[in-house]
DRENPARO-920479 format. One record per residue: residue in one letter; x, y, z of N, C-alpha, C in turn. Coordinates in steps of 0.2 Angstrom, whole numbers, padded with zeros to 4 digits, always signed. Example, Ala and Ser with C-alpha at 12.3 -4.5 7.8 and 13.67 -1.06 7.14 Angstrom:
A+0066-0028+0039+0062-0022+0039+0066-0016+0039/S+0064-0011+0035+0068-0005+0036+0064+0000+0039/
END
This chain:
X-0306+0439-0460-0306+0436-0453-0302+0441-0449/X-0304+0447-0445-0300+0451-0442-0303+0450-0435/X-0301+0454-0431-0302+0452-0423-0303+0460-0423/X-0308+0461-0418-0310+0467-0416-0304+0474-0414/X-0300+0470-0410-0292+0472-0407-0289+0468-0406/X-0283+0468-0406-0275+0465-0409-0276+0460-0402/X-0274+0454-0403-0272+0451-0397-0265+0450-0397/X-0261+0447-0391-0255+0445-0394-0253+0440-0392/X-0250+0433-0397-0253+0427-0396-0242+0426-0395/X-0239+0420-0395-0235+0418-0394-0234+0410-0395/X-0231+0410-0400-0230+0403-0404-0223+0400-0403/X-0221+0395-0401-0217+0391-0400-0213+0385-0405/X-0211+0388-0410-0207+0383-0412-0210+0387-0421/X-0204+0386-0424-0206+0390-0432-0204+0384-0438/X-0208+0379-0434-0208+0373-0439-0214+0375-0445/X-0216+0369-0450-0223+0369-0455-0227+0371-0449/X-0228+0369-0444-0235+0371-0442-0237+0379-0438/X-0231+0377-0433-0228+0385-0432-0229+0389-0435/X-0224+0387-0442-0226+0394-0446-0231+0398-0450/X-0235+0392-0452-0241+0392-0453-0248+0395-0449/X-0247+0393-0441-0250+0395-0436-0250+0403-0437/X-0242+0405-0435-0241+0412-0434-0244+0416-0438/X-0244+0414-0446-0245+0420-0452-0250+0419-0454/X-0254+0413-0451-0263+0416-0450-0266+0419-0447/X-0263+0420-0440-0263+0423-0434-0262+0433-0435/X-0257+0432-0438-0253+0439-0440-0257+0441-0446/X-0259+0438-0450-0264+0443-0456-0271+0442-0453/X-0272+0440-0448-0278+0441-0444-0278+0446-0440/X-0273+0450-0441-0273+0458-0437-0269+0458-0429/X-0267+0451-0426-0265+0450-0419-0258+0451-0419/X-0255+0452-0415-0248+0454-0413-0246+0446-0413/X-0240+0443-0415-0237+0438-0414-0231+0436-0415/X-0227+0434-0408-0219+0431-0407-0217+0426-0407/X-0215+0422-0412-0214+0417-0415-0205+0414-0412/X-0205+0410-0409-0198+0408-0403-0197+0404-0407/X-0192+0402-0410-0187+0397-0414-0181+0393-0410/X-0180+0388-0408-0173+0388-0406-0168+0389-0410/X-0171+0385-0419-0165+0387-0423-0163+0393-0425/X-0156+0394-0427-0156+0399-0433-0158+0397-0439/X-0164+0403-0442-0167+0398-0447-0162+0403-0453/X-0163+0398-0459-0159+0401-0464-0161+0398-0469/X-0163+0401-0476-0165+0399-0483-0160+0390-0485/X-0167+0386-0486-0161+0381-0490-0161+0382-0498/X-0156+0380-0500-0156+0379-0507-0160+0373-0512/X-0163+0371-0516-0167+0367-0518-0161+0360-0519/X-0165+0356-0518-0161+0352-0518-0157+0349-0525/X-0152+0349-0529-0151+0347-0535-0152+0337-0534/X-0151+0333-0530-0150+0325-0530-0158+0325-0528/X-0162+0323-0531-0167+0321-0527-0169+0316-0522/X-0164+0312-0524-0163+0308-0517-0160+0307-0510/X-0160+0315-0510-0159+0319-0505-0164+0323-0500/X-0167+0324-0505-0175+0328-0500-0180+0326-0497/X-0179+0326-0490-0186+0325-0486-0192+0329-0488/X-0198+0325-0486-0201+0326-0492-0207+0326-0486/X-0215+0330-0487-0220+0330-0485-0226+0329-0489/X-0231+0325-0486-0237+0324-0491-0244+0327-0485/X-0246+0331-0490-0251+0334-0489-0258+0333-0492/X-0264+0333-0489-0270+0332-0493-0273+0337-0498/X-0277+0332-0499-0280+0337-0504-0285+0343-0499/X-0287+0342-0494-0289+0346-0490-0286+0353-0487/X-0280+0349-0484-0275+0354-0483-0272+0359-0489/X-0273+0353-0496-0271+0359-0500-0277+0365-0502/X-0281+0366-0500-0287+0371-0500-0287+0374-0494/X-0285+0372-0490-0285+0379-0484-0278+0380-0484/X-0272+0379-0488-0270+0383-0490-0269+0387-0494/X-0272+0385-0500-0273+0391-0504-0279+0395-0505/X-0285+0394-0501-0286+0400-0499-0286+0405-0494/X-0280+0401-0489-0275+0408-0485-0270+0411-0490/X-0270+0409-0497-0264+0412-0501-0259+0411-0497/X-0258+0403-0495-0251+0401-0490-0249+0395-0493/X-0251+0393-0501-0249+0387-0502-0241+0388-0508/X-0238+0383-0506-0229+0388-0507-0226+0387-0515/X-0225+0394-0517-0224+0392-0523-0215+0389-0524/X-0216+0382-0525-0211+0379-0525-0213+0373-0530/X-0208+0368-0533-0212+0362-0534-0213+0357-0530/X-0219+0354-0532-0221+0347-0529-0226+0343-0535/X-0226+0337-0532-0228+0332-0537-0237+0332-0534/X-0242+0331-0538-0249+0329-0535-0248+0319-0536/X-0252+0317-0532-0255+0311-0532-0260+0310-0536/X-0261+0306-0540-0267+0305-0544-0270+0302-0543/X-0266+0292-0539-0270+0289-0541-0265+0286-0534/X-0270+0282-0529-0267+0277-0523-0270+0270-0525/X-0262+0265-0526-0264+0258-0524-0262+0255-0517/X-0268+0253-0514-0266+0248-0509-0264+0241-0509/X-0261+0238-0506-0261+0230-0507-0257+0228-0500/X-0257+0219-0499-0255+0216-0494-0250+0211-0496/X-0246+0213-0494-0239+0207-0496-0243+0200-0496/X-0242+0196-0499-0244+0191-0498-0251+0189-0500/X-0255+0191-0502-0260+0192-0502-0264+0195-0511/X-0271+0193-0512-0273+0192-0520-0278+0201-0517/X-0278+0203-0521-0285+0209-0522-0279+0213-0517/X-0281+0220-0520-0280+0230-0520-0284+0233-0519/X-0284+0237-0517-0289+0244-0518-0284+0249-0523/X-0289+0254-0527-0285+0259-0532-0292+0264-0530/X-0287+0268-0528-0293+0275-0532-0289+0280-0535/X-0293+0284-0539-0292+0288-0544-0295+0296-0540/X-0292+0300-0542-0294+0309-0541-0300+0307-0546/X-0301+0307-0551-0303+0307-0557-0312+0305-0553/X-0312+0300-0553-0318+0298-0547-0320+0301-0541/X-0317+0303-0538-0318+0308-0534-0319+0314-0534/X-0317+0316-0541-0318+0322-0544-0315+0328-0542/X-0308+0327-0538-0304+0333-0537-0298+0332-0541/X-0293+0338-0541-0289+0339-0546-0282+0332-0544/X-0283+0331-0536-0278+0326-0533-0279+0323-0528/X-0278+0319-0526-0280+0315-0519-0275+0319-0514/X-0267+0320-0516-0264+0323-0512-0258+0327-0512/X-0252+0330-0512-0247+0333-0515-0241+0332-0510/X-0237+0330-0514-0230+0329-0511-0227+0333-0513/X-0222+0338-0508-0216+0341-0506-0210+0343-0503/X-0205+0346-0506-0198+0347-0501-0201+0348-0496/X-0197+0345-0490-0202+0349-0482-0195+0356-0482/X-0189+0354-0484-0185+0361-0483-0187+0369-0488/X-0188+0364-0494-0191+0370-0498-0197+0374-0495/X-0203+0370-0494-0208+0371-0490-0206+0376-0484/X-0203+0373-0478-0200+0379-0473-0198+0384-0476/X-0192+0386-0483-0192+0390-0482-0195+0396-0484/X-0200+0393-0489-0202+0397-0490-0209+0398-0486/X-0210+0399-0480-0214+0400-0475-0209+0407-0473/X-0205+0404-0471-0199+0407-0467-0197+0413-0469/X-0199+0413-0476-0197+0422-0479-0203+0426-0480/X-0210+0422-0479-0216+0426-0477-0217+0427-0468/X-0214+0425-0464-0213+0424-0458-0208+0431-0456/X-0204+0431-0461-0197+0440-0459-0201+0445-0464/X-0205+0444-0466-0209+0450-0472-0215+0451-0468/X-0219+0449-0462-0224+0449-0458-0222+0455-0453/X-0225+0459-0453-0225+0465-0450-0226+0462-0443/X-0232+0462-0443-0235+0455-0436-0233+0452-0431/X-0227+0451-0437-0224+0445-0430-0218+0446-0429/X-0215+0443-0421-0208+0446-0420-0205+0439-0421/X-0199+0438-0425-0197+0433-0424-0190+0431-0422/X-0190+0426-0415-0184+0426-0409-0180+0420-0411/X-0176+0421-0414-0171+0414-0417-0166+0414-0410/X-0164+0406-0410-0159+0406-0406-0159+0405-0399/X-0166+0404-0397-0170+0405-0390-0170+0398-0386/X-0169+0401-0381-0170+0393-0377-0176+0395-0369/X-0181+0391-0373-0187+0393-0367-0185+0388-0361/X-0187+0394-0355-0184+0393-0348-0189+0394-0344/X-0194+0397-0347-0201+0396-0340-0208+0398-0345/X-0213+0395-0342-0220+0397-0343-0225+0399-0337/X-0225+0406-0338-0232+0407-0330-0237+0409-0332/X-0242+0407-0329-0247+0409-0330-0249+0415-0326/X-0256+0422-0330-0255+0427-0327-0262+0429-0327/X-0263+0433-0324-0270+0437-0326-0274+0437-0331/X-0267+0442-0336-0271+0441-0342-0270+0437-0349/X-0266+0431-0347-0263+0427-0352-0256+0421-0349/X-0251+0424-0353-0246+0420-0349-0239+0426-0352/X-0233+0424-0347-0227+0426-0348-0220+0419-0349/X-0219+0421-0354-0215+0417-0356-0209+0419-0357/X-0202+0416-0354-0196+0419-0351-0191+0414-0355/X-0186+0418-0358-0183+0414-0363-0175+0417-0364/X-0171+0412-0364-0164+0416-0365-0162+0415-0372/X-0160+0423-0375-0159+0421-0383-0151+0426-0381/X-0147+0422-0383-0140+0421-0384-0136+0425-0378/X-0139+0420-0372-0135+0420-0365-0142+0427-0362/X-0144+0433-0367-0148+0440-0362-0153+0435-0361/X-0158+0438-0356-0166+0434-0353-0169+0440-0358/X-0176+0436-0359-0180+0438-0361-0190+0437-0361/X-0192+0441-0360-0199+0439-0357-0203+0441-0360/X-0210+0437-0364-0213+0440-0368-0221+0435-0366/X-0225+0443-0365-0231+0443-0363-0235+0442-0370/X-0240+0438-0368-0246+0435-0372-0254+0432-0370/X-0258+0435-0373-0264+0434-0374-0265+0424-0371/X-0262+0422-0377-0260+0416-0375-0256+0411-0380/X-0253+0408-0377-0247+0402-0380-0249+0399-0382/X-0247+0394-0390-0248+0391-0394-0239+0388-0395/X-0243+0381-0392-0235+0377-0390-0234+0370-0399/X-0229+0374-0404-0230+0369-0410-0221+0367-0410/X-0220+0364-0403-0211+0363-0402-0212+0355-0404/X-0215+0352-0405-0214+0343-0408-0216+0340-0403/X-0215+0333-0405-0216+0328-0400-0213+0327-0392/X-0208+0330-0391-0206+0332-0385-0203+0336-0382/X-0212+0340-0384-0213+0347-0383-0209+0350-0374/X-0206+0353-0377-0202+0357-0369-0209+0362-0366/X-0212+0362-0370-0218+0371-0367-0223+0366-0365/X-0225+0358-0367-0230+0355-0365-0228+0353-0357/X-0221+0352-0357-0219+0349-0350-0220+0356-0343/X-0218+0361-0347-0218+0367-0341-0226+0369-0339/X-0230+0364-0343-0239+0370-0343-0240+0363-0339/X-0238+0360-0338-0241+0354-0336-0244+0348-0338/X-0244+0345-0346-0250+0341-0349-0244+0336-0349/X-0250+0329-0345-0246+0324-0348-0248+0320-0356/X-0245+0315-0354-0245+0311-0363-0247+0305-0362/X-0249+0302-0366-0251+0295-0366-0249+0291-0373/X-0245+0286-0371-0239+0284-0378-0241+0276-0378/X-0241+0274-0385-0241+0267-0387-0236+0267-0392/X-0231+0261-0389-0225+0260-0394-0227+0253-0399/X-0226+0256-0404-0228+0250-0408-0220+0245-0410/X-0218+0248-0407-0213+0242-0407-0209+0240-0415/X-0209+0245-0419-0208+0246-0424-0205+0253-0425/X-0201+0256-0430-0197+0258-0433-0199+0261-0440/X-0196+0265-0442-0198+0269-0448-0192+0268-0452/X-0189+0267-0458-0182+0269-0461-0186+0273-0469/X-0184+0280-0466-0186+0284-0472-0180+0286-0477/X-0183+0286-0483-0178+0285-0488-0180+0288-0497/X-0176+0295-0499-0180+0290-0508-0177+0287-0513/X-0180+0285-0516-0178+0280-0521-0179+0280-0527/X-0178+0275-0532-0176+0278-0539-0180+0269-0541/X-0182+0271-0548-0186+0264-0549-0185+0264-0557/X-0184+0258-0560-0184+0257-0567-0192+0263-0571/X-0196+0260-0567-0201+0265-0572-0203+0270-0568/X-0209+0273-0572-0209+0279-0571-0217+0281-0566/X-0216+0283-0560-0224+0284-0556-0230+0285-0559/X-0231+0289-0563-0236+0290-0566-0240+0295-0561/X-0237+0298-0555-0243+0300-0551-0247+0294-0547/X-0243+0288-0543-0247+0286-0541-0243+0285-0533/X-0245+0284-0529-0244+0283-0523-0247+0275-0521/X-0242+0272-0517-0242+0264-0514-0241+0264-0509/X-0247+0262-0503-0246+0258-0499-0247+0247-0499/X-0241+0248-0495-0241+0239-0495-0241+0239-0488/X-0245+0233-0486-0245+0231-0480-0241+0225-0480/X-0239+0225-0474-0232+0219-0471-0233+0214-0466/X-0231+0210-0464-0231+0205-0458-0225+0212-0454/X-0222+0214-0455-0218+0219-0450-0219+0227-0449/X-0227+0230-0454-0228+0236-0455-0230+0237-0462/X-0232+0243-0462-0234+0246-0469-0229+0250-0473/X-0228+0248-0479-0222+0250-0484-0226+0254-0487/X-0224+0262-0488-0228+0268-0492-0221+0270-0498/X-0225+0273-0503-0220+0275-0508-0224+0280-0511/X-0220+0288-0509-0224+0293-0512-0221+0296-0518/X-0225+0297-0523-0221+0300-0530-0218+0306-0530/X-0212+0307-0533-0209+0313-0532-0209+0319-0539/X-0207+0325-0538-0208+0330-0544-0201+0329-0546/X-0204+0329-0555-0195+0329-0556-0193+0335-0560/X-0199+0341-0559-0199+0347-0562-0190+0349-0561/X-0189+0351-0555-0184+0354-0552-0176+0349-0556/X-0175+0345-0556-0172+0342-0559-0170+0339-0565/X-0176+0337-0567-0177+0335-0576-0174+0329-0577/X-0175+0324-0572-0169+0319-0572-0173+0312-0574/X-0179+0313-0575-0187+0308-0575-0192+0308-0568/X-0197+0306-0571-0201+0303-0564-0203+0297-0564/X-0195+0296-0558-0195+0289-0556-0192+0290-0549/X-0196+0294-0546-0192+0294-0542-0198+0295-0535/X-0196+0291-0529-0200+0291-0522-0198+0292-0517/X-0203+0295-0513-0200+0296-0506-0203+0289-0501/X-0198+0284-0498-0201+0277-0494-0200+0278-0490/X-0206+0278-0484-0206+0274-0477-0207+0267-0478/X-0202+0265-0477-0202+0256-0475-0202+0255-0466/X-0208+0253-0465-0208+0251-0458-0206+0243-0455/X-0201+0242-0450-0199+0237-0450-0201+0237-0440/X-0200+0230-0438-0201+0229-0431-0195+0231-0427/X-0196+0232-0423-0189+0234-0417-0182+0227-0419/X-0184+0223-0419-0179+0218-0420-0176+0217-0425/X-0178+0220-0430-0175+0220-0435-0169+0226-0437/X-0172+0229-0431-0166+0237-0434-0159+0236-0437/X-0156+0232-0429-0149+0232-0431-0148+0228-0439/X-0150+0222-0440-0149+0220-0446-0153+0225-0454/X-0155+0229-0452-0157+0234-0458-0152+0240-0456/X-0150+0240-0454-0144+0247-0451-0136+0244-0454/X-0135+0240-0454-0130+0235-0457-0130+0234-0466/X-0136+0234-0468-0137+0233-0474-0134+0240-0478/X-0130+0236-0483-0127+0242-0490-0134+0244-0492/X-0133+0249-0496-0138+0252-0500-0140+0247-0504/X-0135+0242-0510-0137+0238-0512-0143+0232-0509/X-0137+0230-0504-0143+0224-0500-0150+0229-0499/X-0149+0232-0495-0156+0237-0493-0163+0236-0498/X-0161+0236-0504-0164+0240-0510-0166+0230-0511/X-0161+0228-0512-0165+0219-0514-0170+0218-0508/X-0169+0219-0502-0174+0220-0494-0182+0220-0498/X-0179+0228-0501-0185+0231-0503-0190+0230-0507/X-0186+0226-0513-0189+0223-0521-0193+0217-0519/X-0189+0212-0512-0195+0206-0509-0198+0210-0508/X-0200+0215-0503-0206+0214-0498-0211+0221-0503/X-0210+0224-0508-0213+0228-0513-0215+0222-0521/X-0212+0220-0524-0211+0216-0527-0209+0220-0533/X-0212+0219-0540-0208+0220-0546-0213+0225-0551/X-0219+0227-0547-0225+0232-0552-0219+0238-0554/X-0215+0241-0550-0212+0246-0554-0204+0246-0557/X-0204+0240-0559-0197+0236-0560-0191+0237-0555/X-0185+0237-0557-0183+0236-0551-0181+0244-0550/X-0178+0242-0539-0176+0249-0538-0171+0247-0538/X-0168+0255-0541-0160+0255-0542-0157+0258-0540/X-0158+0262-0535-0156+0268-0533-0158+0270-0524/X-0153+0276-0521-0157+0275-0514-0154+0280-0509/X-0156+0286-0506-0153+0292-0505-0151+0289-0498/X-0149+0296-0494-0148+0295-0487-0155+0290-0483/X-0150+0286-0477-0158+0282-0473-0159+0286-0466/X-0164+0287-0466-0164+0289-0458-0169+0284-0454/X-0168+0284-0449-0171+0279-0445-0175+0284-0439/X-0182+0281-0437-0186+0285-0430-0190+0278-0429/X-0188+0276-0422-0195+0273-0419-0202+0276-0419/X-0204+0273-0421-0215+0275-0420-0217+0273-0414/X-0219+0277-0411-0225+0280-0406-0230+0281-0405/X-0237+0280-0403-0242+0286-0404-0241+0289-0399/X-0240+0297-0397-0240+0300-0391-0246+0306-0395/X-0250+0306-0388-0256+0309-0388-0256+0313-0380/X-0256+0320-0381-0258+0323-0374-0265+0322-0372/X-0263+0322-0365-0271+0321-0361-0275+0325-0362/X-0275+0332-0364-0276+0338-0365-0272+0342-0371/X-0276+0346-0373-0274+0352-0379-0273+0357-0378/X-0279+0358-0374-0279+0367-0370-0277+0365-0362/X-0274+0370-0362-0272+0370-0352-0272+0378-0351/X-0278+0381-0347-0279+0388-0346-0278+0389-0354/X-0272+0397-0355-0273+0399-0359-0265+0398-0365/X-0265+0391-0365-0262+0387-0368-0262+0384-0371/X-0261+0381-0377-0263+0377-0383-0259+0374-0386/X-0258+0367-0387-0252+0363-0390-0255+0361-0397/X-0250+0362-0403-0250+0361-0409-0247+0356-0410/X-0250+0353-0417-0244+0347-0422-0244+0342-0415/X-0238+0339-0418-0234+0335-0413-0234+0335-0406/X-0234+0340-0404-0235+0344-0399-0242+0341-0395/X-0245+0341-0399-0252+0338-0396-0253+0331-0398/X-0251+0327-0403-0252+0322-0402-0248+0318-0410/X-0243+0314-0410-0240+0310-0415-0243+0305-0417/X-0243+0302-0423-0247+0297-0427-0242+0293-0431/X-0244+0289-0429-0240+0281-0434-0241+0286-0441/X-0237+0286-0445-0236+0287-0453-0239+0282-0456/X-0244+0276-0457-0245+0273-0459-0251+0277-0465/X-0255+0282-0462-0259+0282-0467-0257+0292-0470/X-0251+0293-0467-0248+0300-0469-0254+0307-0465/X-0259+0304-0461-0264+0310-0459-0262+0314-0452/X-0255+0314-0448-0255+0318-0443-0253+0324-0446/X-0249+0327-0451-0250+0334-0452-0253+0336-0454/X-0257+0335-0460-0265+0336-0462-0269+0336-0456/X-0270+0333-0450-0275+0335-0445-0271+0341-0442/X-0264+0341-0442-0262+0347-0436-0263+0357-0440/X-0266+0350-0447-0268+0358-0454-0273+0360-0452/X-0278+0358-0447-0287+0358-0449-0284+0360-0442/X-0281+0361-0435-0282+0363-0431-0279+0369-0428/X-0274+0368-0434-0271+0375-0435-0275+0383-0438/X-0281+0381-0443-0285+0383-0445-0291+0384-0442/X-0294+0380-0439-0300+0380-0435-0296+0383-0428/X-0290+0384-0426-0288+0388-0420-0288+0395-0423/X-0287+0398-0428-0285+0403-0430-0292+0408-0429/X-0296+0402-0434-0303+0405-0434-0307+0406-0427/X-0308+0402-0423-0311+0404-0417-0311+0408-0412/X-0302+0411-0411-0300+0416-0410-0299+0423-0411/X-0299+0421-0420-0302+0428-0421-0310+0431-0424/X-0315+0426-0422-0322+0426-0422-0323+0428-0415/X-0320+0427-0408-0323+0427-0402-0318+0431-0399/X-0319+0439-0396-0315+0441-0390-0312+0438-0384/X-0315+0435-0381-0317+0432-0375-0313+0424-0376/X-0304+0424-0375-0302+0419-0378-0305+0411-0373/X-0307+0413-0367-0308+0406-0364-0314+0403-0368/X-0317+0408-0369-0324+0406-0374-0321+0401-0380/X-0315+0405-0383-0314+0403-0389-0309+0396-0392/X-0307+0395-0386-0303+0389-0382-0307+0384-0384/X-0312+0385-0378-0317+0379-0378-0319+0378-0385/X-0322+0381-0389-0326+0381-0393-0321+0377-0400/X-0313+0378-0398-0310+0374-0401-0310+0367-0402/X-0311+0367-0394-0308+0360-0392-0315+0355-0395/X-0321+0358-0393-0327+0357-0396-0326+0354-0403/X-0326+0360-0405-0324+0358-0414-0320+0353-0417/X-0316+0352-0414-0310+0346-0417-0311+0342-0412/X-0313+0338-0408-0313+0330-0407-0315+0327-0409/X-0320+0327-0413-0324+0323-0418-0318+0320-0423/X-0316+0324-0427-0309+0325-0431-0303+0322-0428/X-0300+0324-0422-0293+0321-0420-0296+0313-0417/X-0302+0311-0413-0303+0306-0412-0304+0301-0417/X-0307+0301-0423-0309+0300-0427-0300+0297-0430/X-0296+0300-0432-0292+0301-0438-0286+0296-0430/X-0286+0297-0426-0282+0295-0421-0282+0288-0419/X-0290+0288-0420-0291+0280-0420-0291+0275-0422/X-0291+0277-0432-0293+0274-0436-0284+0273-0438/X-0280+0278-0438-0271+0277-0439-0271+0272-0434/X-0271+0271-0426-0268+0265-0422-0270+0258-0426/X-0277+0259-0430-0281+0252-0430-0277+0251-0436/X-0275+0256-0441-0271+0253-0449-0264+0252-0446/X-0260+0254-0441-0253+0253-0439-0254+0247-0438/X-0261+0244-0432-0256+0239-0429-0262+0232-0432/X-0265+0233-0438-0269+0229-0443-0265+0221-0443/X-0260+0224-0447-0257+0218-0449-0248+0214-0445/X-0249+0219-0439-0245+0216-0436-0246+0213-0427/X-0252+0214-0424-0254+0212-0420-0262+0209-0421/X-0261+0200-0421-0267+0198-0423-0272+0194-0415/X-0279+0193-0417-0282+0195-0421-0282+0200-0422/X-0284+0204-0426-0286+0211-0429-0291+0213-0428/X-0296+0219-0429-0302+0223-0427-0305+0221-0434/X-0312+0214-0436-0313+0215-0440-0319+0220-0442/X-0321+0225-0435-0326+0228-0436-0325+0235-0439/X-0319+0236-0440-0317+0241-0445-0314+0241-0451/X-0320+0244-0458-0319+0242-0464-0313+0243-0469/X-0311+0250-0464-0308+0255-0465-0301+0251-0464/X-0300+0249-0461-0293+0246-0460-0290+0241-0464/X-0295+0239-0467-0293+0235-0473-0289+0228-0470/X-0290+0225-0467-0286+0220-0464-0288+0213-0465/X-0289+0212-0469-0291+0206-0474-0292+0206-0482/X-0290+0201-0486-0289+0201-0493-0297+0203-0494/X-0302+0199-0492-0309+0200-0491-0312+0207-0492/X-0309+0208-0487-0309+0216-0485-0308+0223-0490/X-0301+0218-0493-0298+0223-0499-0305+0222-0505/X-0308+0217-0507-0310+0217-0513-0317+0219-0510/X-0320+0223-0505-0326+0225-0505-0325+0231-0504/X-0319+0236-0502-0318+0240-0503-0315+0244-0510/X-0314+0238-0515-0312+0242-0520-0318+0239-0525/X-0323+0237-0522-0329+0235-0526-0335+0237-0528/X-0334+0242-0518-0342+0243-0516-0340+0251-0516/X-0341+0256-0522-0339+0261-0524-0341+0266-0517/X-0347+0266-0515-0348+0269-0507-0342+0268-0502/X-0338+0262-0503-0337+0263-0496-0328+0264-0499/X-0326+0263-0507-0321+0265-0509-0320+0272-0506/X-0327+0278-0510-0327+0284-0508-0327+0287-0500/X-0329+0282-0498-0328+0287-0491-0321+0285-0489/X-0318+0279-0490-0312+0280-0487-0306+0284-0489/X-0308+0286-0497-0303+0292-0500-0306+0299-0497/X-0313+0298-0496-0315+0308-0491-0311+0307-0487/X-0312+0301-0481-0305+0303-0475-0300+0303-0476/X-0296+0300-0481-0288+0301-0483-0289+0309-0484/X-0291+0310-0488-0293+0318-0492-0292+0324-0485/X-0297+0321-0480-0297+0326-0476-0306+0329-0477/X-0309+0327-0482-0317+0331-0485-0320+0327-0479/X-0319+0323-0473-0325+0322-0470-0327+0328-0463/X-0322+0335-0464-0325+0338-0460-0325+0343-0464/X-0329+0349-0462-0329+0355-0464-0324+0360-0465/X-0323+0364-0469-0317+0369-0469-0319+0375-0465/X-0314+0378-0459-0316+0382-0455-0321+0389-0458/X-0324+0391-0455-0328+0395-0458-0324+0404-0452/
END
């Protein structure tokens, strides 16, 4: 995938997607300056594993990136097998990889490990310059791209580009200077992310539970790096805004009995419970993607309820299918469009179907014309019955319902 002549693109923020973005850009022959505000620096593997924040990637994602030779040699644990189920309620859905016929539904990893080892193929990239330290202070637009004026440790700084690729987060600062607005639904809920430790062993299998207050997911973690067992999970426990204060109060002990009701007893008890963090859920979605010769990534372009794990897996397929169109098309306004083309089937699609499972079991009625959403026991037993519609709903988790950039 080479481009005829170097272009020189500028990326915003040297997160997963950032960094990601830059070093396909940059083995694609383009000149690229990669703005960080942090000082990035190597972390060490965690030895507690109830200490690492953790990412789950599909089985999709894992194919585009190991055929960009960007998938990180570090450990992670694969998903073999997902059970769903509804608190309160008779019938689950289970699939298996096996049935599906790929190696894994999905893979869970360090997110710091992950960065950093992006981070050390990021200072080894001839390609790209990278600006730690930066604090962006304007966006203009220009004749031939844009100029982007940035103070790194008190000197100015200006750095001209083809075009901008804004991968700064949910409350993108480069989104607000280019002009896009956002359109936000708060689900009036809460995330308390945490991992935990469980009398048995996962097996490789990944749980979501639906709630009267949200979706409870438990991703399996790798116990290579530690050798301590596998029993161990990375939890989002979703609870309603009104509950915060009283889950913010709770011991680790209480917390964990919280969490034995509302999960129940399949994986004996939890006994264990790392640091908690707490984020309110939002969907924030830009009006727009592209603005001239400007492009918002990840977060940046649009946040997702974690209920069903798919907003960095989509922000993987657009960070790839941008790479690609780019460096297929001189003529970047051509090749803008042709992105935005390409992926709204995809972002609409996966954007829509996340609001309808977030707010399934917590605002009722519910949408019963989506099967996918699983929002009745009924529902769960013809989805785990009628092998058609088991498998299309593991292609979308997967990521296989759209093509892999060409």
């Amino acid at each position: 995938m080479k481009t005829s002549y170097p272009k020189e693109f500028c990326v915003i923020g040297a997160g997963l997607v950032g960094a990601i973005q830059a070093l396909l850009l940059a083995r694609a022959g383009n000149r690229v300056t990669l703005v960080e505000r942090r000082v990035l620096g190597c972390h060490n593997s965690a030895s507690d594993p109830l200490s690492s924040r953790t990412v789950a990637l599909s089985h999709r994602t894992w194919q585009l990136l190991s055929e960009a030779e960007l998938w990180p040699a570090i450990d992670y644990c694969p998903i073999q097998a997902i059970h769903v189920t509804e608190q309160g309620k008779f019938g689950s859905v289970k699939m298996h990889a096996q049935e599906i016929d790929v190696e894994a539904l999905g893979f869970v990893l360090s997110n710091s490990e992950f960065e950093s080892y992006l981070h050390k193929l990021v200072t080894a990239e001839t390609n790209i310059k990278l600006v730690e330290d930066a604090q962006l202070v304007s966006i203009d637009h220009t004749s031939n791209g844009v100029e982007v004026t940035l103070t790194v440790q008190e000197h100015v700084q200006v750095v001209s580009a083809n075009v901008l690729i804004a991968a700064d987060g949910t409350s993108s600062l480069a989104r607000s200077m280019i002009g896009v607005e956002v359109e936000q639904y708060d689900y009036q809920q809460c995330a308390v992310i945490a991992n935990v430790a469980t009398a048995k062993p996962h097996e490789s299998t990944a749980y979501e539970r639906f709630t009267p207050s949200g979706p409870l997911a438990l991703l399996p973690l790798s116990s290579g790096a530690v050798n301590k067992g596998n029993n161990y999970y990375s939890m989002i426990y979703t609870a309603l805004d009104n509950e915060l204060e009283k889950l913010k109060g709770l011991s680790d002990q209480q917390f964990l009995v919280r969490l034995q009701e509302k999960f129940g007893g399949k994986l004996g008890r939890f006994n264990a419970i790392g640091p908690r963090y707490v984020m309110p859920l939002m969907q924030t979605v830009s009006a727009k993607q592209v603005e001239k010769n400007c492009v918002l990534i990840g977060n940046a372009a649009r946040t997702l309820h974690p209920v069903a794990g798919q907003g960095l897996n989509l922000a993987m397929r657009d960070v790839f299918e941008l790479c690609a169109v780019l460096s297929a098309n001189e003529n970047t306004n051509a090749a803008l469009q042709t992105f935005t083309d390409n992926r709204h089937r995809d972002q609409s699609l996966i954007t829509r179907q996340t609001n309808l499972l977030a707010r399934a079991f917590t605002h009722k009625p519910w949408p019963l014309r989506v099967p996918i959403s699983m929002a009745s026991s009924s529902s769960f037993f013809l989805l785990d019955f009628i092998d058609p519609l088991r498998k299309k709903f593991a292609q979308v988790s997967m990521g296989h319902h759209v093509a892999l950039p060409r």
